[in-house]
N, C-alpha and C positions, 0 to 999 in steps of 0.2 A: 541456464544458470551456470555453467560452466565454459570454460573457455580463457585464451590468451588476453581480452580484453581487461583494461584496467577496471571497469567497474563489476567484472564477473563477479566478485566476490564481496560485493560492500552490502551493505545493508540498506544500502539506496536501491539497488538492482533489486532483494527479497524486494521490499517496499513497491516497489511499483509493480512486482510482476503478481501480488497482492493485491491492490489497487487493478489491473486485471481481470485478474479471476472474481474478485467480488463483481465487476462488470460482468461480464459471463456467467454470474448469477448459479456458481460455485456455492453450498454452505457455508457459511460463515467459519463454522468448528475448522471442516477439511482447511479450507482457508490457513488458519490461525499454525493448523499443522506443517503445511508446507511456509510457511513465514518464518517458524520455527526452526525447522528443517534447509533453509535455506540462507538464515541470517546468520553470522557467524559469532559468537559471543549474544546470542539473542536474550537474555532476561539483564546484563549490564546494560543494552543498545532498547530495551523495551520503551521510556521516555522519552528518548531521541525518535524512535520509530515514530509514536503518536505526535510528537513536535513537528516532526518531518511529514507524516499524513497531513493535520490540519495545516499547515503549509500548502501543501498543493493543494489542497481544497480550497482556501481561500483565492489561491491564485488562480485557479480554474474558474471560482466565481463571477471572476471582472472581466473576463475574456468573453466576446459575443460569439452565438451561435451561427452556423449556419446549414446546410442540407446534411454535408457529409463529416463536420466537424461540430460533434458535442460536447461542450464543456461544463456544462449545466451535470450531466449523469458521471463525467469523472471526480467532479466534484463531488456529488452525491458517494461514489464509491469508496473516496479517502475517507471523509467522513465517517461514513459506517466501519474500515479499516480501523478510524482513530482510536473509535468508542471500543470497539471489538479488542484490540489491544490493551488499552487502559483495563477494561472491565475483567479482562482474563485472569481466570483463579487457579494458578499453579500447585 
């Protein structure tokens, strides 16, 4: 999460490394903690987050599987990301 790179510190970088760990099969909570912990201005950027999850979910959906590439379970993970954000009670 850290580093010279321009995306180290956006909210797209949390966002996906999210999307991740929900893959990895991570708690949901822990999750939400390091999303937090890793977004920078997180409760302004929380809408844009779930906008930005259901985005790649959707765009994960239209994409075909094959042996060693699954788009079907990444999509699944934003998904569950989206909701998990949206529903969070601060």
């Amino acid at each position: 999460m850290s580093g010279d790179a321009e995306i180290a510190a956006t909210p797209l970088r949390a966002l996906l490394y999210a999307i991740y760990e929900i893959g990895r099969e991570i708690e949901v909570d822990d999750v939400l903690l390091h999303l937090m912990e890793n977004c920078p201005n997180y409760l302004p950027n929380k809408p844009l987050l779930a906008k930005m999850a259901d985005y790649l979910a959707e765009k994960r959906e239209s994409l075909k599987a094959t042996k060693s590439f699954r788009p079907d379970t990444e999509a699944s993970a934003a998904r569950i990301l989206a909701e998990a954000v949206r529903n969070q009670r601060l």
